[in-house]
N, C-alpha and C positions, 0 to 999 in steps of 0.2 A: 506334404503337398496335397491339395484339394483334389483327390480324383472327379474329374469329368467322362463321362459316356455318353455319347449323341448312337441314338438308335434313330436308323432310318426305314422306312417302310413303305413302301408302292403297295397303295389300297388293291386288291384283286387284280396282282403282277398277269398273272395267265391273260386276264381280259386286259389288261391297261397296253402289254405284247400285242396282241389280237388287232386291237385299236390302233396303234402305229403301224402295226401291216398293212390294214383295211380300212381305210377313214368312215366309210360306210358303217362301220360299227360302233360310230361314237356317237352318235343320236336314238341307236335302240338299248336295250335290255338285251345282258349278251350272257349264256350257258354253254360253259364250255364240257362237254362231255361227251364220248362216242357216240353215235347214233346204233351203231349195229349192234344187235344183242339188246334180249328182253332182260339182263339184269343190267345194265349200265347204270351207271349213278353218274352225280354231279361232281365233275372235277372242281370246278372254280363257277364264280358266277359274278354281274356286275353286279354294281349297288341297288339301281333298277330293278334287277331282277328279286335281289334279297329283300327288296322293301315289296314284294309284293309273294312274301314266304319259301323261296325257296334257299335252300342249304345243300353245305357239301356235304357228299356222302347221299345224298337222295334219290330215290331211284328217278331217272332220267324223264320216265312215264307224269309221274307225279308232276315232278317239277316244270311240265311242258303242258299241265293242265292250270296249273297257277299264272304261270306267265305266258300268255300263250301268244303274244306278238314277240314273243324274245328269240333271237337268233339264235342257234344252235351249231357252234364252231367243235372240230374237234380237237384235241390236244394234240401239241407240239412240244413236247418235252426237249428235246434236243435245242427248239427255239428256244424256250426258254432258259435253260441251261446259259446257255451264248449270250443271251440279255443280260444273264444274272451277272455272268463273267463282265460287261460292259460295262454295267451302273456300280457296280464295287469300284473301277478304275477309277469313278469320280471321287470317291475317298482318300484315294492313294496320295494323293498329292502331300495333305493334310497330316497322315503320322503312318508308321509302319503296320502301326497294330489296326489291320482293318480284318471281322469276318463277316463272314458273308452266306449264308445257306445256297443250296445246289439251284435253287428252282421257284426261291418263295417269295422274291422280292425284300427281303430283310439284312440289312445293314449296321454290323455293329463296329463302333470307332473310339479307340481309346486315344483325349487329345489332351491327358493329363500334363501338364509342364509343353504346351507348345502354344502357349498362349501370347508370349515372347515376338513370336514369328508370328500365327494367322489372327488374334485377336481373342475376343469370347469365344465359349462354345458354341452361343447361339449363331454368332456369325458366322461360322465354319461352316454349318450346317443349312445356315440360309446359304451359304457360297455353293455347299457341292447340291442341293438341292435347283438352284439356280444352273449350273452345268448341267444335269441331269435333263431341266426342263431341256435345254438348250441342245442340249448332244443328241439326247435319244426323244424328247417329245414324252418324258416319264415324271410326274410331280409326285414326289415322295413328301407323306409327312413325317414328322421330326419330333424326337423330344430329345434333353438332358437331363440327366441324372448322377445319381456318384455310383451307380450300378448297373449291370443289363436288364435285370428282372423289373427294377422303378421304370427305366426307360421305353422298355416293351411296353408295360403296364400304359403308360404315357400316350404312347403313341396310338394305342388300341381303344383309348378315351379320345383321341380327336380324328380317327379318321372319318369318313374318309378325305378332308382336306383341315389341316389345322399342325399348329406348333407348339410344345409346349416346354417348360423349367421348372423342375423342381429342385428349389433349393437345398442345398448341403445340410444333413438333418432332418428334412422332415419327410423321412424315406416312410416310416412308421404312420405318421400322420395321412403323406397324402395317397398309404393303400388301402386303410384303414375302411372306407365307405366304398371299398371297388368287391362289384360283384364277385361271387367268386369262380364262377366260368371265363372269366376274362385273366383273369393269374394263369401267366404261362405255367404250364407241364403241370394242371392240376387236372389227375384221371375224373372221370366218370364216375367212376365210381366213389370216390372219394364224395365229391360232389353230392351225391345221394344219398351217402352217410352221414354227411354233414346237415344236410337238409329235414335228414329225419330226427334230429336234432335242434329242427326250428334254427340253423345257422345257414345264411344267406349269403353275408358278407365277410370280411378278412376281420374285420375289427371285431366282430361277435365270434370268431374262434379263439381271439386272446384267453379265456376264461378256459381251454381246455389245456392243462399241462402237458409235458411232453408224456407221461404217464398215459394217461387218456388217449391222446394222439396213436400211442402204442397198440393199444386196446383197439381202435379203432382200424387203424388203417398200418400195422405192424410196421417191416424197419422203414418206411417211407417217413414215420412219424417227424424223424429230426427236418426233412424238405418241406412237410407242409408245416413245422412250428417256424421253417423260416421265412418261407412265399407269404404267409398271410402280415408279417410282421416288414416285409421288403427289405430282409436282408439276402445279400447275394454276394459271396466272394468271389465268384469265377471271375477268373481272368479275360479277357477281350486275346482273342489267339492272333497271333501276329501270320501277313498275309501269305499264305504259303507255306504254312507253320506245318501243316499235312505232307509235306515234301514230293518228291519224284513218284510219280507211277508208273507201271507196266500196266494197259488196259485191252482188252479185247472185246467186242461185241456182236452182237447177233440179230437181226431184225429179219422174222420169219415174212414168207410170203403170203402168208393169211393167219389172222388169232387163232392161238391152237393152245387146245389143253392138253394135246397128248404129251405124257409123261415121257414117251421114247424120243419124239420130234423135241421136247425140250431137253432132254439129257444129252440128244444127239449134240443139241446148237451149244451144250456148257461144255462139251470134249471140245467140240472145236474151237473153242475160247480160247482152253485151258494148252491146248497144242499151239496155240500162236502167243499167247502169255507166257509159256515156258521157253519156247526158243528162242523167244529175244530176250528172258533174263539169262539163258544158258549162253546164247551169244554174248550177253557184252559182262557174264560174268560175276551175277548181280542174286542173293538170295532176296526173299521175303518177308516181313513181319508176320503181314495178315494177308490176303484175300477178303475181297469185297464184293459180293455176290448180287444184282442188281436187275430187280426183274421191273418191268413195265406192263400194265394189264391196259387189256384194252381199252377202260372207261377211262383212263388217264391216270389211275394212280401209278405210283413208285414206290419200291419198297427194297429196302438195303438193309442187308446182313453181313457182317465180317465176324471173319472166323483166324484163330490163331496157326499160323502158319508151323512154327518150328524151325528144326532143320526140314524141308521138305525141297529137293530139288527135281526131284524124276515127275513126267506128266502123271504118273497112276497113283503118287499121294497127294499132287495139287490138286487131281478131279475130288479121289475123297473130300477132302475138304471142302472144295466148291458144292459138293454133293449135299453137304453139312450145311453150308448157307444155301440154298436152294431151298431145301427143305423147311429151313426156318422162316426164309421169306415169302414161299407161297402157300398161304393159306386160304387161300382163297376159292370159290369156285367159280373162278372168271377166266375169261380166253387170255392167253398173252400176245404181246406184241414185240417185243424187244426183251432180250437180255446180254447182261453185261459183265464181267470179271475184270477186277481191276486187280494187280499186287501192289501192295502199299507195306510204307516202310523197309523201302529196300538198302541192302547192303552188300559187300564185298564178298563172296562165298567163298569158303572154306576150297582149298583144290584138289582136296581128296579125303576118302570116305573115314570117317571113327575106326580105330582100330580093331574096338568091341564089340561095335553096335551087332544087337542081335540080327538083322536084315540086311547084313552089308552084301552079301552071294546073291539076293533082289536086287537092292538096291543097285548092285552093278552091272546088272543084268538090264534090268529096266535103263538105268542110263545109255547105258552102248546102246541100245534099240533106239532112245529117242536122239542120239548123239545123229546114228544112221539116217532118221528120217528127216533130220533136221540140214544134215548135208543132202540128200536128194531133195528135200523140195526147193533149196538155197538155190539148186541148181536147173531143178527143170519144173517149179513154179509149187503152189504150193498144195493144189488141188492134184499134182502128179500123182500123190499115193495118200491113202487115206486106209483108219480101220476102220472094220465094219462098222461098229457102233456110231460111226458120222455119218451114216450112208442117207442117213432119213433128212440130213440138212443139206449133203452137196448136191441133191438133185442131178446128177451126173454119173456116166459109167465109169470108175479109175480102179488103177491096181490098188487092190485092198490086202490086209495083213492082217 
């Protein structure tokens, strides 16, 4: 059977959002990025904007000296989020296997063998491209392919309005003359390396073996011997395929770099994360650690859970992604802990395990505090170390 992939994609989602909020923003050049704060950088930006030099990742200053009629909104991640969740439902209809990224407007659909039922692929894709206009006021362009990485590629060649097919086969051929900053998941660096090598395009790296490649750019070599050539096995993940969460979050009352004010807001996550899986009974795979900087980026880290049921080894670990995800020297403004991959938890502790005398130690305390707050709310009692997030006087421990 012919694998088809319709990859869909809303040109500068953040500003295309914006613009269905505020109609007023559909006639300027629009930069979405924080205003407050001398390092802010460019979240997203419109086409407008981009044709007259500015990028993401730019500092804010710059980017408001190039465009300098361009509106200035700041990010709504949460909105976006909720968008993204929208325009993926337009897919749904069409086959199971639909993903979908958190925030970025990008849409991938496996409509292999249902061609029976809604027609070509291309007409699938004019269909939920047409709902899309229709539902949310959102014009995504489109391509086909027999893979994600052809289809990205596709779509990243006709924005920001246009559709495109590449036929079964000539995956090779038509990446063959694509720049190579436009090939998903190809670093920077790579790029530079390639460059200093007089290599521009995907079809002038054919000549380096996987050897070379090695030499080059270490164990990455077998991704970029296959991105430059458009081969792509990954599967299109079916919707929901990431299953149930437990999530808790935190939105400070002013960007704050302080490391106490943010350890405080990931206890308090990690105390309401834990008592509704200890409530309904449920371990974890992983923890997903999820910070939001003021300028509008997002940055997620998951970390391997274990057996880990008491709140003093899910903070560790939360502590582990935290750590990994902020690198930055930028204020924050939200963060998040989600557990992912949940299961049925064991009902009682390993026979051996070297920390069982902690470990039952720690549970009875958060068993305790989980019945008082169940009961008289949940800011009743609190420890110290959250004292800097509940802004409030409570019985501390």
């Amino acid at each position: 059977m012919e694998k088809r992939i319709i990859h869909l994609n809303v040109a500068d989602f953040a500003v295309a959002v914006e613009r269905v909020v505020d109609r007023r923003l559909r006639t300027r050049a629009v930069i979405v990025s924080q205003e407050s704060g001398p390092r802010a950088v460019v979240y997203d930006m419109s086409d407008e904007a981009y044709r007259d030099g500015v990028r993401k990742g730019m500092v804010l200053g710059r980017a408001k000296r190039l465009a300098r009629t361009a509106a200035v909104v700041s990010p709504k991640l949460d909105l976006y989020e909720r968008a993204m969740k929208a325009f993926a439902k337009h897919a749904l209809p069409f086959s199971p296997l639909v993903e979908s990224g958190g925030w970025d407007g990008h849409v991938f659909l496996d409509v292999s063998g249902v061609g029976r039922l809604f027609g070509p692929p291309q007409d699938i894709a004019r269909s939920i491209r047409l709902s899309a206009v229709r539902g949310m006021s959102l014009n995504p362009v489109w391509a086909v392919a027999s893979n994600k990485l052809v289809s990205k590629v596709a779509t990243r060649l006709v924005k920001p309005f246009g559709e495109c097919v590449v036929p079964d086969g000539d995956e090779e051929k038509f990446v063959r003359p694509v720049p190579l900053p436009i090939l998903p998941g190809m670093l920077e660096s790579e790029i530079a390396g390639l460059r200093e090598l007089n290599i521009g395009v995907a079809g002038e790296a054919h000549c380096l073996s996987m050897r070379h490649l090695e030499i080059l750019v270490g164990p990455r070599a077998r991704v970029l011997y296959e991105t430059v050539r458009g081969t792509d096995n990954s599967p299109v993940l079916a919707a929901g395929s990431a299953g149930p969460t437990v999530l808790a979050e935190h939105t400070f009352k002013g960007d704050t770099n302080d490391a106490r004010e943010v350890e405080s807001a990931l206890y308090l996550c990690v105390e309401r994360v834990g008592a509704e899986l200890r409530g309904r009974g449920l371990g974890a795979k992983y923890c997903a650690v999820s910070i939001s900087y003021c300028d509008g980026a997002r940055v997620v880290r998951r970390v391997s859970l274990g057996s880990v049921f008491t709140n003093a080894e899910l903070y560790s670990r939360a502590l582990r992604g935290l750590g990994a995800a902020w690198s930055r020297r930028v204020r924050l403004r939200h963060v998040r802990l989600a557990a992912e991959g949940l299961y049925a938890a064991p009902t009682q502790l390993e026979l051996f395990a070297e920390n069982t005398r902690d470990e039952a130690r720690n549970g009875a305390i958060d068993a305790a505090l989980d019945s008082l707050r169940a009961r008289f709310g949940q800011k009743s009692a609190m420890l110290g170390r959250t004292a800097a997030s509940h802004g409030h006087a409570g019985q501390m421990f």
